[in-house]
N, C-alpha and C positions, 0 to 999 in steps of 0.2 A: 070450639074444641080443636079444630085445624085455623094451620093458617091459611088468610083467604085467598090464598096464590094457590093450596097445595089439591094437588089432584083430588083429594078424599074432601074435599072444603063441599059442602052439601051431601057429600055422600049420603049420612044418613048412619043411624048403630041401630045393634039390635043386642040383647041380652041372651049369651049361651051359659048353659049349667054343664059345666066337667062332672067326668065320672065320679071325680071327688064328691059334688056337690057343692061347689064354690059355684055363684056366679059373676062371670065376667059379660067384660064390654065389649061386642065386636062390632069392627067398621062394615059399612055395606062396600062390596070393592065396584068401583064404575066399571060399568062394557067399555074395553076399547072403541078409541074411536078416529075419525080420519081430520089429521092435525096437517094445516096449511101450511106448506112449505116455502120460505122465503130464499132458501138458497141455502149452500154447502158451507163447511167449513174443514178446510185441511187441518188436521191437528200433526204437532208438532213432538218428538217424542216428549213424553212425560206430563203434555200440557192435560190441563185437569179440567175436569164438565163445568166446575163451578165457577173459573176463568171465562169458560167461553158463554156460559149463560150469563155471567154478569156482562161483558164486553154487547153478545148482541140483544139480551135479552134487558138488561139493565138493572139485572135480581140474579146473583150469583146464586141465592137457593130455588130459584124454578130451572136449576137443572133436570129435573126431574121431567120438563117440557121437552127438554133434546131428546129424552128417552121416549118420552109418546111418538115425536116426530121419524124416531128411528125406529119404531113398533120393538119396542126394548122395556119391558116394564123391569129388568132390573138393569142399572145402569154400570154395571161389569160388562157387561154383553155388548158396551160400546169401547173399552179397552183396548179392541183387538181391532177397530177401523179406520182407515186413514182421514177418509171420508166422513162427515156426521151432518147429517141433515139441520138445518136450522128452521124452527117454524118460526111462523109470522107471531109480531108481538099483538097482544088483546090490548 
């Protein structure tokens, strides 16, 4: 259902019924949780998550990991820091 990189990858779904009476698929969302830190990264103006996850992570789409690393579940929230934590690669 997820790719196996991506934070919801075992999550897990569950079925909710709208007021309409449609039912949909919902993901289970994970608890945060405390992502090992390998070290910093200065970003550069305009430089992009998926730049820097591919360079240290080696998967330009588990930028989604810089956001754990920076307790940032959405990754705008990392827009505005010079500074961005890099976690260690799995």
């Amino acid at each position: 259902m997820f790719h196996p990189t991506s934070r919801y990858a075992g999550a897990g779904a569950y079925e909710v019924t709208r007021p309409d009476g449609t039912v949909v698929l919902a993901t289970r969302l994970p608890l945060p949780s405390e992502v090992p830190v390998a070290g910093w990264h200065r970003r550069t103006e305009g430089e992009r998550l998926d730049l820097i996850a591919g360079h240290y992570l080696e998967d330009p789409t588990a930028s989604w990991m810089l956001g754990l690393a920076n307790g940032a579940m959405v990754l705008d929230a990392l827009a505005v820091r010079d500074l961005v934590a890099v976690p260690r690669r799995v």
